[in-house]
C-alpha positions as CSV (number, residue, x, y, z in Angstrom):
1,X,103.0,120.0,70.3
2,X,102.2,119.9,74.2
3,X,100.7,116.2,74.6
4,X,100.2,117.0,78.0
5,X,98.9,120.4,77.8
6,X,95.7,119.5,79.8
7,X,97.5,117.3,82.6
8,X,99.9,120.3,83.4
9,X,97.0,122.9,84.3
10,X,95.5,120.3,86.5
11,X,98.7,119.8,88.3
12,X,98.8,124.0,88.9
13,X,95.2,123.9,89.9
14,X,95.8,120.7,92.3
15,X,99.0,122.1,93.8
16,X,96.8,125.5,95.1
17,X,94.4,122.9,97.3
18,X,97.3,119.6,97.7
19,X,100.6,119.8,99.1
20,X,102.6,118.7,96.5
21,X,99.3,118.6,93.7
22,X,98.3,114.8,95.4
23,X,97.0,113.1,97.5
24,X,100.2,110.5,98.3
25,X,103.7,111.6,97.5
26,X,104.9,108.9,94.6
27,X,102.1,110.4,92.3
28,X,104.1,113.6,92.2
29,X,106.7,112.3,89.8
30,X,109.1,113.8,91.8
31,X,111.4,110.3,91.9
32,X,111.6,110.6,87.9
33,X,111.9,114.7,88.0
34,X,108.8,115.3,85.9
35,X,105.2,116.5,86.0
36,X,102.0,113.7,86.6
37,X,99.5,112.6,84.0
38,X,96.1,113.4,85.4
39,X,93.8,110.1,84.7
40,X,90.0,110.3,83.4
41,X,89.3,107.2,82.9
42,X,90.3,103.2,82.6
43,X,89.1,100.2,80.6
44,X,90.8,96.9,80.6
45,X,94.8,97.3,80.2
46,X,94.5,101.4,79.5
47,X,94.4,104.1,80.9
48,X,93.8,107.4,79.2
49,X,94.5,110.9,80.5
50,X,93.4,114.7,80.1
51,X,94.7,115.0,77.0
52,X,93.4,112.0,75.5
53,X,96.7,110.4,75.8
54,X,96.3,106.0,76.0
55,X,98.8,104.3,78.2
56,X,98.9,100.7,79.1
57,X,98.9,100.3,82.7
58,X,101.3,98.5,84.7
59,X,100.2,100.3,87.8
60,X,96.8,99.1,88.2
61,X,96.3,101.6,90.8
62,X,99.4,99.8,92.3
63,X,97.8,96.4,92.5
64,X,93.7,96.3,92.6
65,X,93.0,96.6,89.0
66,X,93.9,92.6,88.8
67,X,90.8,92.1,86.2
68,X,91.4,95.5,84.7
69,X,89.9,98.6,84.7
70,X,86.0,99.0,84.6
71,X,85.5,94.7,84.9
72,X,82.0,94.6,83.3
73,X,81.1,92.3,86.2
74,X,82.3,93.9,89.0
75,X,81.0,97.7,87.4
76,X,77.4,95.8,87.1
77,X,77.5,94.6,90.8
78,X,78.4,97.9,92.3
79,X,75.9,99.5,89.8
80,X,72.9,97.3,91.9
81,X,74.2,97.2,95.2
82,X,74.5,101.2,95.0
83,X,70.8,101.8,94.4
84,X,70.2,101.1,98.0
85,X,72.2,103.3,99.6
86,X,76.6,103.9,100.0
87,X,76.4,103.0,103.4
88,X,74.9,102.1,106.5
89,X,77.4,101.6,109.8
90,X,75.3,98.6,110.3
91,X,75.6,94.4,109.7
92,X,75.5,93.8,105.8
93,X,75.3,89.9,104.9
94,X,77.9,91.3,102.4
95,X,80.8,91.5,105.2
96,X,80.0,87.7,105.7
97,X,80.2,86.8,102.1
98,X,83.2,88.3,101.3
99,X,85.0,87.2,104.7
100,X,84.0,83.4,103.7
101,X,85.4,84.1,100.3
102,X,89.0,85.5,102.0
103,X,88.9,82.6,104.4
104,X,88.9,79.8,101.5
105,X,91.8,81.3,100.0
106,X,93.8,82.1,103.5
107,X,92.9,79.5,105.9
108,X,95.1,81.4,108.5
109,X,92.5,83.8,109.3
110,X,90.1,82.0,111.0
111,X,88.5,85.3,111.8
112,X,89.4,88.8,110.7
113,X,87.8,92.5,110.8
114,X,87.3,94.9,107.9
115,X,88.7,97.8,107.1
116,X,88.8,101.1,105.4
117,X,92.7,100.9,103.8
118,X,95.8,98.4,104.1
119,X,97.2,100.6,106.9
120,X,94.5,100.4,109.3
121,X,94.5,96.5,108.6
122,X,98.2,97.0,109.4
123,X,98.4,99.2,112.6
124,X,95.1,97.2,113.9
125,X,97.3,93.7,113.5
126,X,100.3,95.3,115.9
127,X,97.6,96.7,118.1
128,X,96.3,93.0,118.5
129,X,99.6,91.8,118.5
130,X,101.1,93.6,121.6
131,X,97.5,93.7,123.7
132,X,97.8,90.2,123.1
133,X,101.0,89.5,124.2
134,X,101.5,92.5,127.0
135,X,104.9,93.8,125.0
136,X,106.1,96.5,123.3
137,X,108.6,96.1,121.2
138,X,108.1,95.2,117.4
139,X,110.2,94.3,114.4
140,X,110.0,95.6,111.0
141,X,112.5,95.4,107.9
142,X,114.1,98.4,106.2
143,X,112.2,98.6,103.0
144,X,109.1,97.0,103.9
145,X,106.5,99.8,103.7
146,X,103.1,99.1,106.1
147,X,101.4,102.5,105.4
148,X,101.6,105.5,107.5
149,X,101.5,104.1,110.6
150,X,104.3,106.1,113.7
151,X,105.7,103.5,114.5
152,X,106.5,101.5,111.4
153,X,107.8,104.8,109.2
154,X,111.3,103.7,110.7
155,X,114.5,103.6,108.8
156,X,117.8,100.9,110.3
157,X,119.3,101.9,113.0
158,X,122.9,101.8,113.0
159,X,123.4,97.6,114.1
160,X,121.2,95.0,114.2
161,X,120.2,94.4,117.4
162,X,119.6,98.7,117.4
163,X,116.6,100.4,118.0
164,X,115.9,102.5,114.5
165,X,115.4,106.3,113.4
166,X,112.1,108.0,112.0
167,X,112.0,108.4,108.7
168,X,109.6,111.1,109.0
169,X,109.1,114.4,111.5
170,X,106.5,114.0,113.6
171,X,106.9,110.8,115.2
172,X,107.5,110.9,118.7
173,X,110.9,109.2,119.5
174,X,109.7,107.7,122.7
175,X,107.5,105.3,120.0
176,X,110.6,104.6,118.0
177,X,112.4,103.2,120.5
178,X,110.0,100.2,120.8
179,X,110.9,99.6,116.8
180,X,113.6,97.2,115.5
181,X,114.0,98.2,111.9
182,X,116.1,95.2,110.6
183,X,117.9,94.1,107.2
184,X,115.1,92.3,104.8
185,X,116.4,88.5,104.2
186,X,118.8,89.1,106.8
187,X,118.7,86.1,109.2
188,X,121.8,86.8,111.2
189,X,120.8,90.0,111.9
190,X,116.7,88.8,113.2
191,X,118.5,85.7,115.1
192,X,121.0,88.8,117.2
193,X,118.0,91.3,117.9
194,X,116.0,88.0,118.9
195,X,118.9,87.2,121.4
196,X,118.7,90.1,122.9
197,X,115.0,91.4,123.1
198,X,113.3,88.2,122.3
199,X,111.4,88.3,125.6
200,X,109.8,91.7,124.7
201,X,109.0,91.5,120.9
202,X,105.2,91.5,120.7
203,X,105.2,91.1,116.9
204,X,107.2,91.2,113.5
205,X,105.4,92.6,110.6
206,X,106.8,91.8,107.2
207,X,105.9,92.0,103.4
208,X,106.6,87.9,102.6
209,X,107.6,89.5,99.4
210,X,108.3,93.2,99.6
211,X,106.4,95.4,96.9
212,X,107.6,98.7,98.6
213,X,111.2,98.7,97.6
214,X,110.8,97.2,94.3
215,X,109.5,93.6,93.9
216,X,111.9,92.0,95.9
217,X,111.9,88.1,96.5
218,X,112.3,86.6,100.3
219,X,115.2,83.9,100.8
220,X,112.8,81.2,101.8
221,X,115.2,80.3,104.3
222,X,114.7,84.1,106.0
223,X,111.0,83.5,106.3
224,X,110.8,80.0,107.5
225,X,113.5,81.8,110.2
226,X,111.0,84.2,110.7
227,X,108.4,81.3,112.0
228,X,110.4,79.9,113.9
229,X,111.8,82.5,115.9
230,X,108.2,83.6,116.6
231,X,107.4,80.2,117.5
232,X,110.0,79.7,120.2
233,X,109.5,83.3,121.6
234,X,106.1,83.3,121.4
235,X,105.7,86.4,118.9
236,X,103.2,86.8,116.7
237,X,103.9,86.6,113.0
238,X,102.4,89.0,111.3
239,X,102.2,89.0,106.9
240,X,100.9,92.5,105.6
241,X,99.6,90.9,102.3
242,X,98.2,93.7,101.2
243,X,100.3,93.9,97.8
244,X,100.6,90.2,98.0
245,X,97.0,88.8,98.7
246,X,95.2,87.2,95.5
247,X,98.2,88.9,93.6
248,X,100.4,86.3,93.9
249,X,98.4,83.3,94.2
250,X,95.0,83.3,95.1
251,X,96.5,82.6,98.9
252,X,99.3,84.8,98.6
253,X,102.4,84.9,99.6
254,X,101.9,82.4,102.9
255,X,100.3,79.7,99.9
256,X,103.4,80.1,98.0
257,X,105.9,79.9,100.8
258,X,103.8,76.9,102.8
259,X,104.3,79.1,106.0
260,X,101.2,79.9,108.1
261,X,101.1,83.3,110.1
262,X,99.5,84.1,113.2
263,X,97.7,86.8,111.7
264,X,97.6,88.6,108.1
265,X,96.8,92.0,106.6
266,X,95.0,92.2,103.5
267,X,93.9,95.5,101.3
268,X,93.8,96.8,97.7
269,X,92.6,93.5,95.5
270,X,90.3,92.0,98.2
271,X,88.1,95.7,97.3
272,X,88.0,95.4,93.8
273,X,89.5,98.7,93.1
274,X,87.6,100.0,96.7
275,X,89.1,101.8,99.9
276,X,88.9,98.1,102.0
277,X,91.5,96.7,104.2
278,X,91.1,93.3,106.0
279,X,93.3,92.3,109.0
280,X,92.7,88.5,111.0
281,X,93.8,85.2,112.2
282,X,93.5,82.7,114.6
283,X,90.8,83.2,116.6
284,X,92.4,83.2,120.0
285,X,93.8,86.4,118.6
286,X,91.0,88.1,117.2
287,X,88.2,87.5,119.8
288,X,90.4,89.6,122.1
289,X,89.5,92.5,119.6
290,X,86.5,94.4,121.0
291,X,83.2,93.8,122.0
292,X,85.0,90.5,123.1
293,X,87.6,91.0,124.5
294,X,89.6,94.8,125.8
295,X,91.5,95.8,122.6
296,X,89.8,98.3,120.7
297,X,89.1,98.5,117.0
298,X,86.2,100.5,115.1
299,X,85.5,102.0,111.9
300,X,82.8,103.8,110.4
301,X,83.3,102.7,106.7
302,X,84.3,99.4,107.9
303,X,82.4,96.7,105.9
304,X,81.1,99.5,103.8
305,X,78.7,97.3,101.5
306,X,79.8,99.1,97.8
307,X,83.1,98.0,98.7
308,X,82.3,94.4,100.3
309,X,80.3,94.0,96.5
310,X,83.2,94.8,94.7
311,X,85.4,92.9,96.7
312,X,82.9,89.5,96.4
313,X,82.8,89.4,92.9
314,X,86.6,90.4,92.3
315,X,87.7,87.7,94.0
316,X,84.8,85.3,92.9
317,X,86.3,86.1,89.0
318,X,89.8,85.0,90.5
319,X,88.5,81.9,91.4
320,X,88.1,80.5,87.4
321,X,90.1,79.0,85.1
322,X,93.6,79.2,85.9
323,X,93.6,82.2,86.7
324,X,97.0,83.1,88.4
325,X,98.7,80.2,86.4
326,X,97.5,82.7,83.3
327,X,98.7,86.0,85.1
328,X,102.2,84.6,85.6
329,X,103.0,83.4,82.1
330,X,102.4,87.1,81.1
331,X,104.7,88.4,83.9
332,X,107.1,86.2,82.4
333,X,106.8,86.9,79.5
334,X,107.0,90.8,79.7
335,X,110.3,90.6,82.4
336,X,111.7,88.2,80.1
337,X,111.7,89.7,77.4
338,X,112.6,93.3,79.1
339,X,116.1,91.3,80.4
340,X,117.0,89.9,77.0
341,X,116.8,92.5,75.3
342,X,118.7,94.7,77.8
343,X,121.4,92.3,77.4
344,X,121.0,92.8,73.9
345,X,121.6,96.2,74.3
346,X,124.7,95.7,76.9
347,X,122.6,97.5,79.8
348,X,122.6,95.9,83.2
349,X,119.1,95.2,84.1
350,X,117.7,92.4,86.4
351,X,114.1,91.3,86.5
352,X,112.0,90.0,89.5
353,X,108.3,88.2,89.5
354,X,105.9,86.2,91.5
355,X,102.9,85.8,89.7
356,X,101.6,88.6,88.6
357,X,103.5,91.3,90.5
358,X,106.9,92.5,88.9
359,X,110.5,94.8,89.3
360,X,112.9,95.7,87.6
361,X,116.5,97.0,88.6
362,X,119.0,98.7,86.6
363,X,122.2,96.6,88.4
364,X,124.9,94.2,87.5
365,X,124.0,92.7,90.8
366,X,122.9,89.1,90.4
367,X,120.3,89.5,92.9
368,X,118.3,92.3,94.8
369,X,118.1,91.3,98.7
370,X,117.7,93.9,100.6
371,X,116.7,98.1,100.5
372,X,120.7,98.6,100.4
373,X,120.6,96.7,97.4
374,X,118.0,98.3,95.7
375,X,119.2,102.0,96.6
376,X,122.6,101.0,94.9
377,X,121.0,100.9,91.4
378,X,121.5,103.7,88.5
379,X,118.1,105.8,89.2
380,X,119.4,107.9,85.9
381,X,118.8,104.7,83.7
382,X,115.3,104.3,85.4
383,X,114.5,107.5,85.2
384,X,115.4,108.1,81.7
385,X,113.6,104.7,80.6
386,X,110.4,105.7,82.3
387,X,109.9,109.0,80.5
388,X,110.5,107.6,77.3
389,X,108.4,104.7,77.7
390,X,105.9,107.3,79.2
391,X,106.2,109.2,75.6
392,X,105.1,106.2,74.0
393,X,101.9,105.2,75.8
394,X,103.1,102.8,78.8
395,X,102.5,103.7,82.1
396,X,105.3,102.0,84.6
397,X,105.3,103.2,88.3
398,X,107.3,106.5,88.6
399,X,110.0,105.6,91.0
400,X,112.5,102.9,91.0
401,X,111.2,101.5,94.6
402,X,107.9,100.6,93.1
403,X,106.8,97.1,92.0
404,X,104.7,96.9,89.0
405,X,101.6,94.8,88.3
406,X,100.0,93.1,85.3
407,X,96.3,92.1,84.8
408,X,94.2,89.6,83.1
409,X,93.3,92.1,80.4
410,X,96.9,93.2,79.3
411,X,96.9,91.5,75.6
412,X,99.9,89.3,73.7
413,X,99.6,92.7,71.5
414,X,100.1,94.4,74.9
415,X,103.3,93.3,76.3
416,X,104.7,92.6,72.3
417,X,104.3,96.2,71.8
418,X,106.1,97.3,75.4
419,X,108.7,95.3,74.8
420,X,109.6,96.4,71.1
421,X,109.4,100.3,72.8
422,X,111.6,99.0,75.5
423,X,113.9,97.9,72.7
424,X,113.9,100.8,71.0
425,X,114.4,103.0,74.8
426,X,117.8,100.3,75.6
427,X,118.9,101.6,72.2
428,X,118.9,105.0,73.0
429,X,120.0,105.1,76.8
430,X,122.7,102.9,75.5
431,X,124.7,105.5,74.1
432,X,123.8,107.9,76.3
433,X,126.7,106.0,79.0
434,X,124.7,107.0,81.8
């Protein structure tokens, strides 16, 4: 029996309008060799597909779905607010609201701008960054993923003080060469390229705990470096917290880690589940942002007021009882579990988590620190544990550089049952000696 049957002809029918059948590359399967599941619908920890199929969801629409699908709360806000139109292009008091509600949790941004996604929050910050400061060049970390932005799809160049290489046609090489792409948790490699180009580094941009390669944890000596290199050549410090923001804490990563950037980049949670990206700082940063001050930034859904609802009263809900103390005893839990009884089953796995954001890595490494690291693991295992895991109802991301999230509405019954399937996948991969 075909349990997909439905799921497939979708994928033939998508593939005739989408290159690939989607709309972003990792929801092609193509890192796990298979064909996607085409979602209907969500409630709490599940998903359920086409064909009627129920998975629990460690996705969560890689990182919103923090409450859970369809959160009667946040459904019954959106269901008001929408009554009176989608959007305007014009001042909502809901903008306000939800930009108080960021700033008590991320005291950083003093004042910040909204935006439609994570990589216009993103590609605004470095925009601000160098019309700030009158340079060019920038620094990003191989692995660290910012969204689609020219000149941040850059691989490492070939040293560490080098200039790096597009990782995709169409970006103009006279944009790359203002790009440092550097080792992640790599301090001798940042202190060299700040030796030598110090004087023209507008910004670096980082992922205070990288979600793009994995869940990979900083050394907390690499980002206090990162402060302090900033500090004494007057760089700006830029924390894309899109991933991280109200995911890790409800101040993120910078709450965690006690270190304060000069500006941050928030998306994905802060929206409820909505297209909303948020970008700010201190002020003597952002009111050099248009109509203050000569750097440019507009958006037409910016603000949009269905999303600003959603956002208010997801983060509003984070706010009560414990909530990210909660959300990490489940992470533990679940990657606890996952590692013991891989050990059981003499496979080499290692677990990662910060509250409730999650990796796992099919290595005999002791620890993941770096995208050369992560690359180096067995992508059969991974891929072989996915689809059966898949078969038996529990959605993990579909590639190997993917974190994975849990929310307040996965159960005890939830992460018992993933980990006796789990147990019962190590069993067969196990003899498989891949």
């Amino acid at each position: 029996m075909n349990r997909t049957k439905l799921s497939k002809k979708a994928f033939i029918d998508s593939a005739k309008v989408f290159p690939g059948g989607v709309n972003s590359p990792v929801r092609a399967f193509k890192n796990v060799n298979s064909l996607p599941v085409f979602i209907k619908r969500g409630k709490g920890s599940y998903i359920y597909d086409l064909d009627g199929n129920k998975y629990i969801d460690y996705i969560g629409s890689w990182g919103p779905m923090i409450l859970g699908h369809a959160n009667a709360s946040v459904i019954a806000a959106i269901e008001k607010n929408i009554r009176y139109s989608t959007s305007f292009g014009a001042p909502t008091i809901l903008e306000t609201k939800l930009a108080n509600l960021i700033k008590k949790s991320f005291p950083s941004m003093e004042k910040m701008r909204m935006t439609s996604s994570g990589t216009e929050a993103t590609m605004s910050a470095i925009r601000l960054a160098r019309g700030f400061t009158d340079r060019d060049k920038i620094i990003k970390f191989e692995g660290c993923y910012h969204g689609h932005v020219d000149s941040l799809l850059v691989n490492a160049g070939s040293g560490a003080a080098t200039h790096g290489v597009p990782s995709s046609p169409g970006i103009p090489k006279d944009l790359i060469k203002h790009t440092y792409s550097l080792e992640y948790n790599n301090i001798n490699h940042l202190e060299k390229c700040f030796e030598k180009n110090g004087e023209n580094i507008a910004c670096v941009i980082v992922e205070p705990i990288a979600g793009n390669m994995n869940c990979v944890i900083p050394d907390l000596k690499f980002i206090k470096k990162l402060r302090t290199l900033c500090n004494k050549y007057k760089s700006i410090l830029i924390f894309d917290e899109v991933m991280t923001g109200f995911r890790v804490s409800n101040g993120g990563a910078q709450e965690l880690y006690k270190i304060k950037p000069d500006l941050t980049a928030l998306g994905k949670i802060v929206g409820g589940g909505m297209p909303v990206g948020v970008f700010g700082g201190k002020s003597k940063y952002m009111d050099k942002l248009s109509p203050l001050g000569p750097i440019y930034h507009a958006g037409t859904l910016s603000g949009n007021p269905i999303a600003m609802t959603a956002g208010i009263r997801t983060l509003e809900l984070l706010s009560k009882n414990n909530f990210h103390l909660n959300l990490e005893k489940k992470t533990k839990k679940l990657m606890d579990g996952l590692s013991n009884l891989a050990k059981k089953n003499d496979i080499e796995l290692l677990t990662t988590y910060a509250g409730g954001m999650f990796g796992f890595f099919f290595t005999d490494k002791k620890s993941i620190k770096n995208f050369t690291d992560v690359k180096s693991c067995n992508n059969k295992i991974f891929e072989k544990f996915f689809k059966i895991m898949l078969s038996k109802g529990i959605y993990f991301a579909p590639s190997s550089f993917e974190a994975g999230f849990i929310s307040s509405k996965h159960s005890q019954n939830d992460i018992d049952y993933t980990l006796k399937m789990a147990n019962d996948a190590f069993k067969k991969i196990s003899k498989l000696k891949l």
